[in-house]
C-alpha positions, 0 to 999 in steps of 0.5 A: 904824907907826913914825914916824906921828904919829896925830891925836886932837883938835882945837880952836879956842882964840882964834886959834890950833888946838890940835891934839892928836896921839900926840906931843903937843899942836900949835898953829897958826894954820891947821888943814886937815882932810882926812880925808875922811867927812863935813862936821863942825862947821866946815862944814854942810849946809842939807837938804830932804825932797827931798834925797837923803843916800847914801854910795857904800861899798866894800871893796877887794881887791888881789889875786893870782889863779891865772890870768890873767882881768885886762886890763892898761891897762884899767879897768872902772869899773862892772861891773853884772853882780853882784846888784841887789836891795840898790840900786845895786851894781857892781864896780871893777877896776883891774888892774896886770897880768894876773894882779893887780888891784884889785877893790872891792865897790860900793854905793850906798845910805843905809848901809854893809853888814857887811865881809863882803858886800863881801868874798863879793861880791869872791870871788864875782866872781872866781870867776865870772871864773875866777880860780882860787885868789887872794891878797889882797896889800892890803885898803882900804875907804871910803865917798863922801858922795852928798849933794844938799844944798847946802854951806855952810861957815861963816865965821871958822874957822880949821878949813879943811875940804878934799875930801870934807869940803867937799863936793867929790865930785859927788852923782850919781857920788861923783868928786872928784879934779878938785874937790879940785885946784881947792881944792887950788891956791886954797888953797896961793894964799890961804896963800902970799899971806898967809904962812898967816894966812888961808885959804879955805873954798872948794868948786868952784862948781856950775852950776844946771844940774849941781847939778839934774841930779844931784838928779834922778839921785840921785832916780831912783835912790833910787825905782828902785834896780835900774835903775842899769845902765839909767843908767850902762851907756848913759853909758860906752856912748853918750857919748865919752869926753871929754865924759863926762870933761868933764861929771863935771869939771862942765866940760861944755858945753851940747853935752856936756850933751845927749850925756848926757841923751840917753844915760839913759833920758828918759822914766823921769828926767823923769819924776822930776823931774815929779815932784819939783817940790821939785827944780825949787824947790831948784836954782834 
């Protein structure tokens, strides 16, 4: 598109990076990288045989249907009325009015399915609804690392990696927008204090207790993938809203932490961590 400039490369050459772009080559001090997927060369994860490595992947549709089946102003974040037999597997709709709504196609699992599954499964969902005929004004697409590694960034880079390159997103649920303005606001602080000589690879802290409880989450998960709705339905159901919002903020307190573990199903989970005593050795 007119006037993007797109990046091809870049490098570290002394104490400069050499950014490489359709334009022409760009040095700087400092190299941010945003681009999401997963952690590159600058930044690295030490893995265990206990750790679950998943992306959570999907398509969307922004679409324009006959009639009106959308709810304005409500979100449906996890709609686990769709097949589960593929894993963990649920709809996103975020609707602009009643006859407009982004529709993604969702999946956790190890891998990312052919285009068109997500898009019949889009197709599918609006059909059940009836939707009638539908115009698709926009397409997106993305996958969210689901790692329970431990993230380390390495030191004396002038490559800064930022969101879901640091590991910002939370394992269990893939959310990082919280995380991502932390990093956001302690990396514009160390660039403004040192008129961008330095900066900090830096990912939000996470408690003992979060860091476990999303290992145990996704090992359930990875040993019972079909009852994902067991797990998220009574989360959105049972937990009110704000301290759900606090707990995957990771600002929860002991209080909201209770609420969430009395929402899952207790017997199946603690089972799972029983189980898997590496879990116990990897999160303390």
């Amino acid at each position: 598109r007119r006037g993007l400039t797109a990046l091809r490369s870049f490098g570290e050459r002394g104490d400069r990076v050499i950014v490489e772009t359709t334009r022409g080559p760009v040095s700087t001090r400092l190299f941010v990288d945003a681009r999401g997927g997963r952690a590159h060369a600058h930044a690295a994860r030490t893995e265990s045989d206990a750790d679950v490595r998943w992306l959570q992947h999907f398509v969307g549709h922004v679409v324009r249907a006959e009639r009106p089946i959308f709810e304005p102003g409500v979100a449906t974040l996890m709609d686990f009325d769709v097949p589960q037999d593929e894993g963990p597997h649920f709809v996103y709709v975020l609707p602009t009015d009643a006859n407009e709504a982004l529709v993604e196609d969702t999946y956790f699992s190890a891998a990312v399915l052919p285009r068109a599954r997500y898009e019949a499964g889009i197709t599918a969902w609006l059909d059940r609804r009836g939707a009638g005929a539908f115009e698709v004004l926009r397409r997106e697409a993305g996958a969210i690392p689901m790692v329970t590694a431990p993230h380390r960034a390495l030191a004396r880079s002038r490559v800064v990696a930022l969101g879901q390159r640091s590991g910002a997103a939370k394992a269990s649920s893939g959310y990082a927008f919280q995380f991502i303005q932390r990093q956001c606001d302690v990396l514009a602080d160390v660039i403004a204090a040192t008129g961008g000589r330095e900066a900090l690879a830096w990912t939000p802290p996470r408690s003992v207790v979060a860091t476990f409880l999303d290992r145990v989450m996704l090992s359930f998960l990875r040993s019972s993938p079909t009852r994902a709705p067991d797990v998220f339905v009574p989360l959105f159901d049972q937990v009110p809203a704000d301290a759900l919002a606090r707990f995957l903020s990771e600002e929860g307190s002991a209080a909201d932490h209770l609420r969430v573990m009395a929402a899952v199903p207790r017997a199946a989970v603690l089972g799972e961590a029983l189980r898997s005593r590496a879990l116990w050795l990897r999160s303390r």
